[in-house]
C-alpha positions in Angstrom: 8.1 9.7 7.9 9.0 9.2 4.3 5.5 7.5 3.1 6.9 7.9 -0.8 10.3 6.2 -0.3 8.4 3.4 1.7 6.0 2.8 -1.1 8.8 3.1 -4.0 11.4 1.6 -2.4 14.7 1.8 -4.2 12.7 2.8 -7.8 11.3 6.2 -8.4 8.2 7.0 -7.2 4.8 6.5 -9.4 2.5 9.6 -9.9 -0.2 7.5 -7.7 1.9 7.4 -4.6 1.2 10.9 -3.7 -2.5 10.3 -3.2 -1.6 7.2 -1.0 0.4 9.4 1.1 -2.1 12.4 1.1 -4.4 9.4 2.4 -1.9 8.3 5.2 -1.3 12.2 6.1 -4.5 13.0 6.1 -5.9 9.5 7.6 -9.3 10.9 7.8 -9.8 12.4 4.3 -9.3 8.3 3.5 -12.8 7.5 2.9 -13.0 10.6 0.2 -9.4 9.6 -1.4 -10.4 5.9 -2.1 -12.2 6.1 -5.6 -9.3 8.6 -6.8 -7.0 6.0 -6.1 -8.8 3.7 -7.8 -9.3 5.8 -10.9 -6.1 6.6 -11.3 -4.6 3.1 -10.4 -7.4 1.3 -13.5 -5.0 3.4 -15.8 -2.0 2.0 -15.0 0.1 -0.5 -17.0 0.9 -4.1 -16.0 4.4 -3.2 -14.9 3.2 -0.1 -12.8 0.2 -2.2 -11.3 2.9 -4.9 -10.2 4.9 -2.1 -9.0 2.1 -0.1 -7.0 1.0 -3.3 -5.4 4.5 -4.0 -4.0 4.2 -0.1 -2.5 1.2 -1.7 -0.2 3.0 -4.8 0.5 6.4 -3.2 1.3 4.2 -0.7 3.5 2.5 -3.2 5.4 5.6 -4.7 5.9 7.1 -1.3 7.2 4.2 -1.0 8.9 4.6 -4.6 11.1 8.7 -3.9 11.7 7.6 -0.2 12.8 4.8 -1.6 14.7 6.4 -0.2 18.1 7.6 2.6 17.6 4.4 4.5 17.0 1.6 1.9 17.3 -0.8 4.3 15.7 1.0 5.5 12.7 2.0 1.9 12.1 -1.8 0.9 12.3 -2.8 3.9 9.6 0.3 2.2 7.2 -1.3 -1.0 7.8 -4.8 -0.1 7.2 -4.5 2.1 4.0 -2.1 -0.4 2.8 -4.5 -3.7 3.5 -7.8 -1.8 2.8 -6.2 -0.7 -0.9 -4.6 -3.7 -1.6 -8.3 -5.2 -1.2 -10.2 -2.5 -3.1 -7.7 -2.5 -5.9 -6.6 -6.4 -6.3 -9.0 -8.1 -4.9 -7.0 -10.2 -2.2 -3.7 -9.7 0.2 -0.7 -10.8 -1.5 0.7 -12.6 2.0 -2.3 -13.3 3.0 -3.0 -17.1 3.5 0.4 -18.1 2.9 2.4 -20.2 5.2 5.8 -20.0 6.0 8.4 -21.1 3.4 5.3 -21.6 1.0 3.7 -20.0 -1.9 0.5 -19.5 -3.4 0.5 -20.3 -7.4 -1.1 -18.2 -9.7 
């Protein structure tokens, strides 16, 4: 599984993807790789925020189209990509919205 081209889709990759993927490699070093994330993601530009919080949104995404091909790698996506969505933004980007609808600022 290409974690990195998941998370950067068709842009190159940002520095911080490599820890998210060391996180979804490594699933149980997680826990220790959270506040290294974070640290390195408070440094980040506007533009490279937006970008890094499309990664998680594109990996859940991934994660839900994958979902049956291997149930538990496509739970880890999901969970490293919800849990540092949360940590780092606050909120889920898709969550509460209904279909056809968006949330406004």
């Amino acid at each position: 599984m290409d974690y990195s081209r998941v998370l950067a889709g068709r842009e190159a990759p940002l520095p911080i993807f490599a820890q998210i993927v060391e996180a979804l490699e490594k699933f149980e070093e997680f826990p220790f790789l959270l506040e290294p994330i974070y640290r390195e993601a408070s440094k980040l530009e506007e533009e490279d925020l937006d970008r890094l919080r499309l990664g998680l949104v594109r990996l859940q995404v991934y994660a839900d189209i994958h979902r049956y091909e291997d149930v538990e790698v496509a739970q880890r996506m999901k969970y490293v990509g919800t849990t540092l969505e949360r940590v780092l933004f606050g909120r889920l980007l898709l969550e509460g919205m209904e279909a056809g609808t968006q949330e406004c600022c």
